[in-house]
C-alpha positions in Angstrom: -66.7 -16.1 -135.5 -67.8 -18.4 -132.5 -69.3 -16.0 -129.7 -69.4 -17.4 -126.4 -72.0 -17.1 -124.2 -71.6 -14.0 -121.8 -71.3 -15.5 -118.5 -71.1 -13.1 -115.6 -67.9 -12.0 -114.3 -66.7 -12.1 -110.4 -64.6 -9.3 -109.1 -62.0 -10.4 -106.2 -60.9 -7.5 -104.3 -57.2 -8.5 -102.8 -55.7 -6.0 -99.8 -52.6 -5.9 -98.8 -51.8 -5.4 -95.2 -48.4 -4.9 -93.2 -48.7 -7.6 -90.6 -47.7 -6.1 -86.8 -44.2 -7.2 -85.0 -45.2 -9.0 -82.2 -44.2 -7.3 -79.1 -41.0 -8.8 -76.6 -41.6 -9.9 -73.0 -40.0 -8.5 -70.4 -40.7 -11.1 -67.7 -37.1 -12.7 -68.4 -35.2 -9.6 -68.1 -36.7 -8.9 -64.8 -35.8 -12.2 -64.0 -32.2 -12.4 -64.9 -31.7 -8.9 -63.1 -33.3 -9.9 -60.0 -31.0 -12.9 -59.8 -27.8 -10.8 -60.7 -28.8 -8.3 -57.7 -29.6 -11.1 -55.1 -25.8 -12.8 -56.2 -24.3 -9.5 -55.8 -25.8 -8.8 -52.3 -24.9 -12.2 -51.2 -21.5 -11.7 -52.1 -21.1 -8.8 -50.3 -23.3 -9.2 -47.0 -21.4 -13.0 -46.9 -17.9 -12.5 -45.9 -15.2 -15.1 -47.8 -14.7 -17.9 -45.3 -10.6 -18.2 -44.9 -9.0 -21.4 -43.3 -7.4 -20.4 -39.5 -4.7 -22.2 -38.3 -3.8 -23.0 -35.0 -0.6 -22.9 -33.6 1.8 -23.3 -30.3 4.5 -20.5 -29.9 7.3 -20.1 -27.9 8.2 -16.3 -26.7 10.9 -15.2 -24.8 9.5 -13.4 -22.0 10.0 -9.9 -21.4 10.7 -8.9 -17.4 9.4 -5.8 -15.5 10.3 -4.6 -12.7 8.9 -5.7 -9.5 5.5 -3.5 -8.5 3.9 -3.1 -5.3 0.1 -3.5 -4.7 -1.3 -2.2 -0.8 -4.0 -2.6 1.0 -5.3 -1.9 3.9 -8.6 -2.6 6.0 -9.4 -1.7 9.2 -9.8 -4.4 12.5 -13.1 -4.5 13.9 -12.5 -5.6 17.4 -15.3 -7.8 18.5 -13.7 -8.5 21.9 -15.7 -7.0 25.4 -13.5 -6.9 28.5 -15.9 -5.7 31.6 -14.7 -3.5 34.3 -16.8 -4.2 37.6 -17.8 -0.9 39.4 -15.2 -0.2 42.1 -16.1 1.1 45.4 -14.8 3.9 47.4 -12.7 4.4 50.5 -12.0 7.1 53.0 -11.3 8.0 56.5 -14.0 8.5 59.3 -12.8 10.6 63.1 -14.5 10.2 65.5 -14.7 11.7 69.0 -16.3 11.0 71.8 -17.6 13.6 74.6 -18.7 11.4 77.2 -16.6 9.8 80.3 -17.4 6.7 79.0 -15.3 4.9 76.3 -17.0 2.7 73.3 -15.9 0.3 70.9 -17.7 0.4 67.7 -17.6 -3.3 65.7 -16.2 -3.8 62.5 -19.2 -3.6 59.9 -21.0 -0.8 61.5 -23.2 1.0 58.9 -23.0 5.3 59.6 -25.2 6.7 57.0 -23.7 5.3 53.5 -20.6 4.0 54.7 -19.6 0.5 56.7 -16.9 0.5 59.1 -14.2 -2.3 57.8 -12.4 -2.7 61.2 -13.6 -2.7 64.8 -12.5 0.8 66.6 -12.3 1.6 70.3 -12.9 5.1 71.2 -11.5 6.8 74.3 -13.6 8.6 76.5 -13.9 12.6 76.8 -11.9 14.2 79.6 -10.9 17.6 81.0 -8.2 18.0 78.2 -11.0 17.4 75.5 -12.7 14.4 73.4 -11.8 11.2 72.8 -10.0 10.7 69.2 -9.6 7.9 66.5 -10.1 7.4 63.1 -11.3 4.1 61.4 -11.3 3.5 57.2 -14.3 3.0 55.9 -16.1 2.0 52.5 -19.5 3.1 50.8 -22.2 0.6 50.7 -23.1 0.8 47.5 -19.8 0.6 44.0 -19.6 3.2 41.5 -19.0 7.0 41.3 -21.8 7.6 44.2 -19.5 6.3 46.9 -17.3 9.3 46.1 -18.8 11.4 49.3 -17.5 14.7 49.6 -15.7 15.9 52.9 -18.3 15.9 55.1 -20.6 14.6 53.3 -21.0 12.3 56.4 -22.2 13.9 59.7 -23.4 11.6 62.0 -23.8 11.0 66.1 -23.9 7.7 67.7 -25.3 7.2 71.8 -25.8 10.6 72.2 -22.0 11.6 72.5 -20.2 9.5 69.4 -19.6 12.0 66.8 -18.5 10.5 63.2 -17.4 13.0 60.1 -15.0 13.0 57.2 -12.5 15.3 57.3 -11.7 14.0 53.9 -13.7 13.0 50.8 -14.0 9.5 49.6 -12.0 8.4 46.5 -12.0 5.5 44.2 -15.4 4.6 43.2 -16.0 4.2 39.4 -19.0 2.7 37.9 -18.4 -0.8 35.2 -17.6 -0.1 32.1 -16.3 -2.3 28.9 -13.8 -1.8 26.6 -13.7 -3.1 23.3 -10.4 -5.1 22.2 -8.9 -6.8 19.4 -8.5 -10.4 19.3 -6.4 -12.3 17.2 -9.5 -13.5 14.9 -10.2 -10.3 14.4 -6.3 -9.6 13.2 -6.9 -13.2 11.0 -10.0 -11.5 9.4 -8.5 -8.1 8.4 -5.7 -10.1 7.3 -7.8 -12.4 5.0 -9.9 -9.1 3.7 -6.3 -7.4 2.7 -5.2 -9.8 0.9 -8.2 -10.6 -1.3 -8.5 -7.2 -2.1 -4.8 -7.2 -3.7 -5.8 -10.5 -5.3 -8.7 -8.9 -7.2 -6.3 -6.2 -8.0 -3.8 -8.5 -9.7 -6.6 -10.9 -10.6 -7.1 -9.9 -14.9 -3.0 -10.1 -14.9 -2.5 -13.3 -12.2 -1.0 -15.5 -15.5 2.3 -12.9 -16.0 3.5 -13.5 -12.8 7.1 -14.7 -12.9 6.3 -16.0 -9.2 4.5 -15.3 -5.8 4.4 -11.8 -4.8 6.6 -11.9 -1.9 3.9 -10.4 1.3 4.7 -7.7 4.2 2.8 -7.1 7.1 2.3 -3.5 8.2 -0.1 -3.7 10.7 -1.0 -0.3 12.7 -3.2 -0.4 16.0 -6.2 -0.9 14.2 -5.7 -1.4 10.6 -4.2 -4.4 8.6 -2.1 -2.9 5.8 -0.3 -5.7 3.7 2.3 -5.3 0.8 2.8 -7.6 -2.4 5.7 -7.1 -4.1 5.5 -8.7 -7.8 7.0 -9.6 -10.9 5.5 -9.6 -13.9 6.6 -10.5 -17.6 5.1 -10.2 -21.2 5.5 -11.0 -24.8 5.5 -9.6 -27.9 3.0 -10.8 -30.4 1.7 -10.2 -34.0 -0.8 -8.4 -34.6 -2.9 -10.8 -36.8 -2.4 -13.5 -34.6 -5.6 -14.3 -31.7 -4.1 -15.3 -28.5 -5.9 -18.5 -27.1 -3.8 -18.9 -23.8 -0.6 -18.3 -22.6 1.8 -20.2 -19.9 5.2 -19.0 -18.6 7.7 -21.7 -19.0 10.8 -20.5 -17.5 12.1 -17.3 -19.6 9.7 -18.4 -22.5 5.8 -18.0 -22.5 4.3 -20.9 -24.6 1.1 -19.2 -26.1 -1.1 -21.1 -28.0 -2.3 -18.5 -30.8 -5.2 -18.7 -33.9 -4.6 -16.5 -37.4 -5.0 -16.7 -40.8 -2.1 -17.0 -43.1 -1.4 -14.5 -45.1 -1.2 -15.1 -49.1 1.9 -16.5 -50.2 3.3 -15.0 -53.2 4.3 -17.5 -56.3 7.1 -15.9 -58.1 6.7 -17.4 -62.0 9.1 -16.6 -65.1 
């Protein structure tokens, strides 16, 4: 028997081990969700864009009755008419208690009055005083000229005696009066009617024609009266009106919309 020579022996130690799954990534995911949320937020803040069509239309117009608009504004009279100061009148007697007649001159000043004709005056006798009267005016215009009966007292040369039985009248101080002129009637006028036109103004392109005008004027107002026609039309509800024109009994209106689906009927 051959022996071999005892050579050492190696031990190899084998292990087995289970080798980990590797873990996913979640980046992607993320991702793809982020995406689908942005898409669904842009389709809902981002409304559909539809074609609109625009189109001309002819209406039949549709006639109201006739309505009446007033206004009225008051004149403001800017015309002055002046009134001088007017002066007074009255009556002066006068007697005289000497032998000796006198002739007073036209223009003779007594106190506050002036004589306005020349006056002889008889002389006294045994059956009494001389006796005439003269008119007279106050020097100065107005209200003060008014004397009162008596107010004027007076003795000329010693024997000349000069009253007023009777008060002076007629004496007014100026005054002005305000009046209306005819520019002032053309302003009112002018203010009226603008303030109808602003009243008719958002609705000026339904009238069937020109309001037909009456003057009402009072002593110091304007008062003016429009009498108008209007008309109107019907019109869909989707449809945008762009403008309108009456033409005749139609209104051509120019209108925007977006056409409804048409439905396709298959077998």
């Amino acid at each position: 028997m051959q022996t071999m020579d005892d050579e050492p022996l190696e031990t190899i130690h084998l292990y087995v081990m289970r080798e980990e799954a590797a873990r996913p990534s979640f980046l992607p995911v993320f991702l793809a969700l982020l995406a689908l949320s942005t898409l669904l937020v842009l389709c809902t803040l981002s409304p559909s864009e539809q074609p609109e069509e625009r189109l001309a239309i002819r209406i039949p117009a549709v006639f109201l009755p006739i309505q009446t608009f007033t206004a009225s504004v008051t004149i403001i009279p800017t015309g002055i008419k002046v009134y001088p100061a007017t002066t007074a009148h009255g009556i002066l007697t006068i007697t005289n208690g000497s032998i000796i007649s006198e002739t007073l001159p036209k223009g003779m000043i007594v106190d506050t009055v002036v004589l306005d004709d020349s006056v002889f005056v008889p002389a006294g006798s045994a059956n009494g005083y001389g006796y005439t009267t003269v008119s007279a005016h106050a020097l100065t215009s107005g209200k003060q000229g008014n004397i009162p009966a008596y107010g004027i007292d007076s003795v000329e040369n010693a024997s000349i005696y000069i009253r007023n039985l009777r008060a002076f009248t007629g004496g007014h101080d100026a005054y002005s009066v305000a009046f209306i002129t005819s520019s002032d009637q053309d302003m009112a006028t002018s203010k009226a009617k603008a303030l109808i036109a602003s009243k008719i103004a958002h609705i000026q392109a339904f009238l069937t024609s020109p309001c037909k005008e009456h003057l009402l004027g009072a002593s110091n107002k304007m008062v003016i009266s429009w009498g108008c026609q209007f008309a109107v039309y019907p019109v869909l509800s989707y449809m945008h009106v762009l403008g309108a024109k009456l033409a005749g009994r139609d209104f051509l209106v120019t209108v925007e919309f977006i056409p409804r689906p048409r439905r396709f009927w298959a077998k």
